[in-house]
C-alpha positions as CSV (number, residue, x, y, z in Angstrom):
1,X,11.9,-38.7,-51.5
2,X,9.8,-39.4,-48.6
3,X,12.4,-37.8,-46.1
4,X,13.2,-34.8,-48.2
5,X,9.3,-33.8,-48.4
6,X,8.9,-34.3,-44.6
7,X,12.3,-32.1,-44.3
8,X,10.7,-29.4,-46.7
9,X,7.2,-29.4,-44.7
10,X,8.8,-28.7,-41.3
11,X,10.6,-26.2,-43.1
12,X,7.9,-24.9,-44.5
13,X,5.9,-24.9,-40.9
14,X,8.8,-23.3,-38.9
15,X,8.5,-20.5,-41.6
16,X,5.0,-19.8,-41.5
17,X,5.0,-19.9,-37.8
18,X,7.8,-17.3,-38.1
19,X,6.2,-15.5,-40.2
20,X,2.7,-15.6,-37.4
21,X,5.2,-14.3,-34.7
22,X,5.7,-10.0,-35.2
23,X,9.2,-8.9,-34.5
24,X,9.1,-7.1,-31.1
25,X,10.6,-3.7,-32.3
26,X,12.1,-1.0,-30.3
27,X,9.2,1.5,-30.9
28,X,6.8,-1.1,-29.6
29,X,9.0,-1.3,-26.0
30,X,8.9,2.2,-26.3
31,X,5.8,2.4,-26.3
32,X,5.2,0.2,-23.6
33,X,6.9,2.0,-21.2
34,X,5.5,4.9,-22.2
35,X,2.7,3.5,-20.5
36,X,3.8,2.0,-17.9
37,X,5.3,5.4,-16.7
38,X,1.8,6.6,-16.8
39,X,0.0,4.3,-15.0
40,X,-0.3,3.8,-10.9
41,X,-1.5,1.5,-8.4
42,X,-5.3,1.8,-9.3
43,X,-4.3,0.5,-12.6
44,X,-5.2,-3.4,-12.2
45,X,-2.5,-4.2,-15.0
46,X,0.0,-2.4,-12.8
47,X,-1.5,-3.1,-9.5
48,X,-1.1,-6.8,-10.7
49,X,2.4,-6.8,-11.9
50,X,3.6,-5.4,-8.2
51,X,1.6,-8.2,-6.4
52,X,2.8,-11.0,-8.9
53,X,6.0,-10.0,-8.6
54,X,8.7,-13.0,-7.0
55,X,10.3,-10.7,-5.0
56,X,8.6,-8.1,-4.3
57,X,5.1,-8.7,-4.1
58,X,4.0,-10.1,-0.7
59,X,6.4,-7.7,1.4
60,X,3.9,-4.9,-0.9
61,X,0.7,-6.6,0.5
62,X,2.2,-6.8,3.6
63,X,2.6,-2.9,3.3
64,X,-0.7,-2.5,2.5
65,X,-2.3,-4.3,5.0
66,X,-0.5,-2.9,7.8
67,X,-1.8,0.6,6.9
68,X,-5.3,-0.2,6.3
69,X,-5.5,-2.7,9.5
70,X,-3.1,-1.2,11.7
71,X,-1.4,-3.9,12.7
72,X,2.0,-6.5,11.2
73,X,1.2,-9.6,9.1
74,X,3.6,-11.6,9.8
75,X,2.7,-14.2,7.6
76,X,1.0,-14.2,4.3
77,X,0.1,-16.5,1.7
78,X,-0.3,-13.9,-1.9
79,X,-2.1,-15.3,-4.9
80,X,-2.1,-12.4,-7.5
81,X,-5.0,-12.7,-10.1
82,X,-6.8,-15.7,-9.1
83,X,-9.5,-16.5,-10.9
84,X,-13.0,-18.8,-10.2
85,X,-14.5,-20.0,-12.6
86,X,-18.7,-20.2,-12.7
87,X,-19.9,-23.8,-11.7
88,X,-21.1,-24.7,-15.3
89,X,-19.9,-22.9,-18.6
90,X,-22.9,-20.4,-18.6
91,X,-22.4,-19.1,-15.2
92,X,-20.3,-16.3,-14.0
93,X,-16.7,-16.2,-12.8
94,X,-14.7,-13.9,-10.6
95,X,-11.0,-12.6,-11.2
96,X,-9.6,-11.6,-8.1
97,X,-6.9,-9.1,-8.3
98,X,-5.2,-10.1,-5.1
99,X,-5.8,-13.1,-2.5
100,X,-4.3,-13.2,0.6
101,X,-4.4,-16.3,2.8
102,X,-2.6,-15.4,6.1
103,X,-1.0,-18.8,8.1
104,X,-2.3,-16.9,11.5
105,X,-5.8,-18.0,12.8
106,X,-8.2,-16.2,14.7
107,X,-9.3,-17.6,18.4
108,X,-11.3,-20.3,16.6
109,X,-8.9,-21.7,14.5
110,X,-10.2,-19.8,11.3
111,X,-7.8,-18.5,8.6
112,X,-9.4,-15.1,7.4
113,X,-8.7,-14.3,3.3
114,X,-8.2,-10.5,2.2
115,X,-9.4,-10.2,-1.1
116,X,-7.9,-6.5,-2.2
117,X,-9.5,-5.2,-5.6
118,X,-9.0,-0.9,-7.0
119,X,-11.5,-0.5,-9.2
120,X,-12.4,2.6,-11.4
121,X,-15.8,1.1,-12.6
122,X,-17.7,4.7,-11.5
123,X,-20.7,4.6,-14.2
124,X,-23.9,5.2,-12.0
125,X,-25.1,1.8,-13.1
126,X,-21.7,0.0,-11.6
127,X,-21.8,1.8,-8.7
128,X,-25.3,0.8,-8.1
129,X,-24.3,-2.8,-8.2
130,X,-20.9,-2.5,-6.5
131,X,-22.4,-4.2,-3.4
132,X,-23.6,-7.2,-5.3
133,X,-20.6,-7.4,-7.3
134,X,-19.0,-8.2,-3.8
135,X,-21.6,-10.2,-2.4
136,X,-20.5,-12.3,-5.9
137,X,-16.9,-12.4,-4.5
138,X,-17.7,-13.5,-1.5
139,X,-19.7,-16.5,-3.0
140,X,-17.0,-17.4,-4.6
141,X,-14.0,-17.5,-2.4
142,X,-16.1,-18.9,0.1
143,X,-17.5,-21.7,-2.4
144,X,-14.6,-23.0,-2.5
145,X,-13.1,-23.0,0.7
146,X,-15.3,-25.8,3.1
147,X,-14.4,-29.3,2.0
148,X,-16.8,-31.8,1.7
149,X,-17.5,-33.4,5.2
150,X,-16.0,-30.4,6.8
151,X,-17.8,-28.0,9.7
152,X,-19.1,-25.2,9.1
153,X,-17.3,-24.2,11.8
154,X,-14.1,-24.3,10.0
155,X,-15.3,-21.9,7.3
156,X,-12.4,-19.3,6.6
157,X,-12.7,-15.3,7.7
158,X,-13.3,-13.0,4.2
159,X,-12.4,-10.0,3.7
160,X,-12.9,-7.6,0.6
161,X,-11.1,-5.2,0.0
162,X,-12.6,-2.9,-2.7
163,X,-10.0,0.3,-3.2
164,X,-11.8,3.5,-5.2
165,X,-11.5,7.0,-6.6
166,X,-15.0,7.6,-6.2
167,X,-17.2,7.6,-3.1
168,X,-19.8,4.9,-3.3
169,X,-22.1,6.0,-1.0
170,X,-22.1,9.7,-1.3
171,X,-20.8,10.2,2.5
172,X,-17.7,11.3,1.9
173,X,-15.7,8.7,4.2
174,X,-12.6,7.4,3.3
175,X,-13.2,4.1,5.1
176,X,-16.7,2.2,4.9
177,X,-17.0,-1.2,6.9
178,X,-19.8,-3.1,6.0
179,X,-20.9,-6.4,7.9
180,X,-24.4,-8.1,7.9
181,X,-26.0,-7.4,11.1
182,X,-29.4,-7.9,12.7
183,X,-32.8,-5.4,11.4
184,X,-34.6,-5.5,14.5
185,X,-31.6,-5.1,16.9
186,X,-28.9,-3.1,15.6
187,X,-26.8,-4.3,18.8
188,X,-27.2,-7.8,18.6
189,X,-23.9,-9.6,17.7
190,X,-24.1,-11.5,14.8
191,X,-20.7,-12.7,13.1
192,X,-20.8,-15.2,10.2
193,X,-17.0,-14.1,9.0
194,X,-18.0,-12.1,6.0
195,X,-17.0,-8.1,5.8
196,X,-16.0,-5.9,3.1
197,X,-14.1,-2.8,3.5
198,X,-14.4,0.0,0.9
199,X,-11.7,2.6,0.7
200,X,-12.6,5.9,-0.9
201,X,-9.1,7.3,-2.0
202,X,-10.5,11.2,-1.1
203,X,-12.7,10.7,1.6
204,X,-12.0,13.2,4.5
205,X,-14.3,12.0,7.0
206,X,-14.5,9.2,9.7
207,X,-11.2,8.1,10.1
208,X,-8.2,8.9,12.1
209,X,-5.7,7.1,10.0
210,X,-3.2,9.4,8.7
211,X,-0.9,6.6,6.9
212,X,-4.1,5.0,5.1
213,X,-5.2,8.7,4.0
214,X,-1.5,9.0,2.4
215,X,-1.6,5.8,1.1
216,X,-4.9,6.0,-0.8
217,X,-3.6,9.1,-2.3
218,X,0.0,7.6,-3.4
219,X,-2.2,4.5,-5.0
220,X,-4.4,7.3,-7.0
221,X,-1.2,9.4,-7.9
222,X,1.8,7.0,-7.7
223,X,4.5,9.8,-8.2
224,X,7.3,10.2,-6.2
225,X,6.3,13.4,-4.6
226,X,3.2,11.6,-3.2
227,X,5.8,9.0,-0.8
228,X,6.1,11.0,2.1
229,X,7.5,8.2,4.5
230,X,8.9,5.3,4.9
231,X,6.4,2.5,3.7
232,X,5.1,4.7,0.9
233,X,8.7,5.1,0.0
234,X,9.6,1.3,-0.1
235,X,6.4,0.9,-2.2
236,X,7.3,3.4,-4.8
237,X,10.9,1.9,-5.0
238,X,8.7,-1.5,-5.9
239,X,6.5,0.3,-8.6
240,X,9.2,1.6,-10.1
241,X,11.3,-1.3,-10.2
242,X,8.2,-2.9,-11.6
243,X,8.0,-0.2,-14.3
244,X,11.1,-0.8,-15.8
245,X,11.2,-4.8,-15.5
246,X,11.7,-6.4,-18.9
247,X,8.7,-9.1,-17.9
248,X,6.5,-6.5,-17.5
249,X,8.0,-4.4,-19.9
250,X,7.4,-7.8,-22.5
251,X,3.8,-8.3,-21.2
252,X,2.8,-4.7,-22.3
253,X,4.6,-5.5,-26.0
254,X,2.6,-8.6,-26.1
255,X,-0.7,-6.8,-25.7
256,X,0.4,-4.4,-28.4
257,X,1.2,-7.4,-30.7
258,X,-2.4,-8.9,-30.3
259,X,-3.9,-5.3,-31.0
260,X,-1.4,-5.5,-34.2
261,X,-2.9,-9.0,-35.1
262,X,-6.7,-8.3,-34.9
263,X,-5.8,-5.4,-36.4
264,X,-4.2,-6.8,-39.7
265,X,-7.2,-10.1,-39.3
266,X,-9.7,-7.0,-39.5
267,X,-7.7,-5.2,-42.4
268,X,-7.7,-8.5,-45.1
269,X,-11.9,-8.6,-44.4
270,X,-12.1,-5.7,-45.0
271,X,-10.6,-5.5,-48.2
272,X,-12.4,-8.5,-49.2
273,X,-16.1,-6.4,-48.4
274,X,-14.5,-3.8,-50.6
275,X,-13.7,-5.9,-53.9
276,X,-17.5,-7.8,-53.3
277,X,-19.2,-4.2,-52.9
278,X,-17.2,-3.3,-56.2
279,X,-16.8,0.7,-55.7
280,X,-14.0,2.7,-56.0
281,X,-14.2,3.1,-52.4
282,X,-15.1,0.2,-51.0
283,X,-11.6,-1.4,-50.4
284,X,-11.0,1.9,-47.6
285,X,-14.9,1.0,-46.5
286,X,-14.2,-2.3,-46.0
287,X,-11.0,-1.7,-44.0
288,X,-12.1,0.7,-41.7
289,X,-15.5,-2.6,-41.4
290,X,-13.2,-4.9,-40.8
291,X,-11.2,-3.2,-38.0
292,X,-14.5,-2.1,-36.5
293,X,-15.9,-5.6,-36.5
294,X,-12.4,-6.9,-35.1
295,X,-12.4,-4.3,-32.6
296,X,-16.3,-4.9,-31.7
297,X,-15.8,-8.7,-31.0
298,X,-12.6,-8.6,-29.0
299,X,-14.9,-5.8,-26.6
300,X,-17.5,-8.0,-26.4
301,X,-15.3,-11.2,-25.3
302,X,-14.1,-9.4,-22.9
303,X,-17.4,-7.8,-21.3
304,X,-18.1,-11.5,-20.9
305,X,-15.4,-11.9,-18.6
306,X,-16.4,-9.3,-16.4
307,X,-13.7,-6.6,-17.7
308,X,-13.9,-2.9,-16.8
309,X,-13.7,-0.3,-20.1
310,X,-10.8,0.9,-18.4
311,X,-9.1,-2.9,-18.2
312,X,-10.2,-3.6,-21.9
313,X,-8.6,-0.3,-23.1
314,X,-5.9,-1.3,-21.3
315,X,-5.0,-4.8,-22.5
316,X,-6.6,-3.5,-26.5
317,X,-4.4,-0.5,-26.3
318,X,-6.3,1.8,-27.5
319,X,-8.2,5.3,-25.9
320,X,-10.8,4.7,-23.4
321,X,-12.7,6.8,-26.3
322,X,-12.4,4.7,-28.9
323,X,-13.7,1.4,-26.0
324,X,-16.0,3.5,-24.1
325,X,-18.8,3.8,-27.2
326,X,-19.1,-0.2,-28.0
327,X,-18.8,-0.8,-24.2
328,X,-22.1,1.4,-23.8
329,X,-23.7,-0.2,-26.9
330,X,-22.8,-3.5,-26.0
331,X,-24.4,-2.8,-22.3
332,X,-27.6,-1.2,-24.0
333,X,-28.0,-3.9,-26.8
334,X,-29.5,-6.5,-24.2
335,X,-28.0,-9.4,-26.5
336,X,-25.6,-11.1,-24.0
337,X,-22.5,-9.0,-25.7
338,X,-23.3,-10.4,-29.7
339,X,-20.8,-8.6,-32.0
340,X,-23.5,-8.3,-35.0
341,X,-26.2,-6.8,-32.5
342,X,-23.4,-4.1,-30.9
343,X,-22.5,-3.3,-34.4
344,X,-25.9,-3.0,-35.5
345,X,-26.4,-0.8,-32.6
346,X,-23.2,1.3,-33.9
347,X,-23.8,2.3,-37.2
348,X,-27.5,2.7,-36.9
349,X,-28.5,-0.3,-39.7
350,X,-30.8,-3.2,-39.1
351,X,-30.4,-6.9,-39.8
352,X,-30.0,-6.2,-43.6
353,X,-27.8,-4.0,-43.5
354,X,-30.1,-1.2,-44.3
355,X,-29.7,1.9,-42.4
C-alpha cells in the first residue's frame, strides 16, 4: 500500500507540475518574432542576444570597437550581461550590458575594460543623472578588480561606453569624451584610468568618423538599407541570424509565458475581491484589481533592479503606455517602489480604500 501511494503522489506531482508549465503555442512564437523583427541594436534585450551569442558575439564587439576606436582588437575577452551585486542586500547593483576584458596591456602592464551600454532612459530626470549613473559603473567594475594585497598600480583601464538616441549635453556632438582632469590647470596631465565615452547616435558635430556616424545610425535603425559597407553588413547578417534563432526566439516565448502567469495569478484575486464585495459587478472589478495589482508589483520589482520603462515593457510585454504611468507613479510616490503606495497613487484612494 505504501508503494502504490508514493507511486500515486509522484504521479500526482508530475501532473500538477505539468499542469504549472503553459504549452508554448505557435501564436505565442509568432508573436515573438513579431518582435524581434521590430526591435534593433539599442534594444538591450536584442543588443544582449547578439553579444551572448557563442558564435557570433565577440567578432560583433570586435566590430564595434574598431569603429568607435579606430583601431583592431585582436583579442577580447566578452562577458554579456554581467551583473554586480551591492555590497550588502540594501545597496545597489549594476547590470552591465557588455564587458570587455581585452588580453592586450597598455605600456604599464594594465588591462583596460570597455563597458558598452545603449540606453533610451531620455526623461529629463535620467539624463540629469546619466553622469552619476556612470560614475556608479565605474565603482563597480573597478571594486572588484584590485585584489587584496595588490598595487594600485595594477588597477585595470575602464572604459564606458554609454550608446544614445538623445544628446546628453545639448551640444549636438556625436562623440563626447569625458575624463577627470585638473580645475586650476586645465593642461595638467592627470590619468587615473577612468574615461567614459558617450555616443549620441545623431550628433553632427565634432568628429570626423564617417564609419562611427554610420554605425550609430545602423544601431538606431537596424534595417538592411542602413548597412552600407562591409562591417555594418557582417553585423546585420549577425542581427538577423539572431532574430530568427530558436534560443532567442524561446527567450521571447518565455517572457510572454510569465506575463500569462501573473496575469492568470492577478485574474483568481480578482475574482475573489469580487464575490467578498458582493455586487453584480464586482467579479469584472475585481479582475481588472487583480491584474492591476499583478502588474503594479512586477513594475516595482523591477524599478528596484535598476530597469528602464523601456526594458520592463520589454521583458512584461506589454505597451510602453500601459508601463510608463506606474513607472512615473512609482518614481513620484517616494516609498522605495511599495506596490500598495504606487497603487494608491494610481487610483486616487488613500490607505482605506477611500477615494
Amino acid at each position: 500500500m505504501k508503494k502504490t501511494k508514493a507511486a500515486k503522489e509522484t504521479k500526482d506531482t508530475k501532473g500538477t507540475k505539468a499542469a504549472q508549465a503553459p504549452e508554448v503555442t505557435k501564436e505565442m512564437e509568432e508573436r515573438a518574432r513579431k518582435k524581434l523583427a521590430e526591435m534593433n541594436l539599442l534594444d538591450d534585450f536584442l543588443f544582449g542576444s547578439v553579444v551572448a551569442h557563442p558564435q557570433i558575439g565577440q567578432e560583433f564587439v570586435r566590430i564595434l570597437l574598431k569603429t568607435i576606436f579606430g583601431r583592431e582588437f585582436k583579442y577580447l575577452s566578452v562577458t554579456a550581461q554581467k551583473v554586480f551585486y551591492g555590497a550588502d542586500r540594501d545597496l545597489h547593483g549594476a547590470r552591465l550590458d557588455v564587458l570587455v576584458e581585452p588580453e592586450e596591456r597598455d605600456a604599464g602592464g594594465r588591462v583596460t575594460v570597455y563597458d558598452i551600454e545603449p540606453d533610451r532612459r531620455d526623461r529629463a530626470a535620467e539624463v540629469k543623472v546619466l553622469p552619476r549613473r556612470v560614475r556608479f559603473y565605474h565603482g563597480k567594475i573597478i571594486a572588484t578588480s584590485l585584489s587584496s594585497g595588490a598595487k594600485y598600480d595594477e588597477l585595470m583601464n575602464v572604459v564606458v561606453i554609454m550608446v544614445l538616441p538623445f544628446d546628453p549635453f545639448g551640444l549636438d556632438r556625436m562623440v563626447y569624451t569625458v575624463k577627470n582632469h585638473c580645475v586650476e590647470e586645465q593642461g595638467m596631465e592627470y590619468e587615473d584610468g577612468e574615461s567614459t565615452v558617450f555616443l549620441y547616435t545623431k550628433g553632427t558635430k565634432g568628429s570626423s568618423n564617417e564609419a562611427l556616424r554610420l554605425l550609430l545610425h545602423y544601431m538606431e535603425e537596424s534595417r538592411i538599407e542602413n548597412a552600407v559597407n562591409d562591417d555594418l553588413r557582417e553585423v546585420h547578417r549577425m542581427v538577423e541570424m539572431i532574430k530568427v534563432d530558436s534560443g532567442t526566439t524561446i527567450s521571447c516565448v518565455r517572457l510572454m509565458e510569465n506575463l500569462q502567469r501573473s496575469e492568470e495569478k492577478g485574474l483568481a484575486k480578482g475574482e475573489a475581491i469580487g464575490r467578498v464585495k458582493g455586487k453584480a459587478e464586482g467579479k469584472a472589478e475585481g479582475k481588472a484589481e487583480g491584474k492591476a495589482e499583478e502588474l503594479v508589483t512586477r513594475v516595482c520589482k523591477k524599478m528596484k533592479l535598476g530597469q528602464t520603462v523601456e526594458k520592463i515593457a520589454e521583458d512584461l510585454v506589454e505597451d510602453i503606455s500601459v508601463i510608463e504611468p506606474i513607472f512615473r507613479a512609482a518614481e513620484s510616490a517616494a516609498s522605495a517602489y511599495d506596490p500598495e503606495t504606487v497603487l494608491q497613487k494610481l487610483t486616487g484612494r488613500n490607505e482605506n480604500g477611500e477615494i
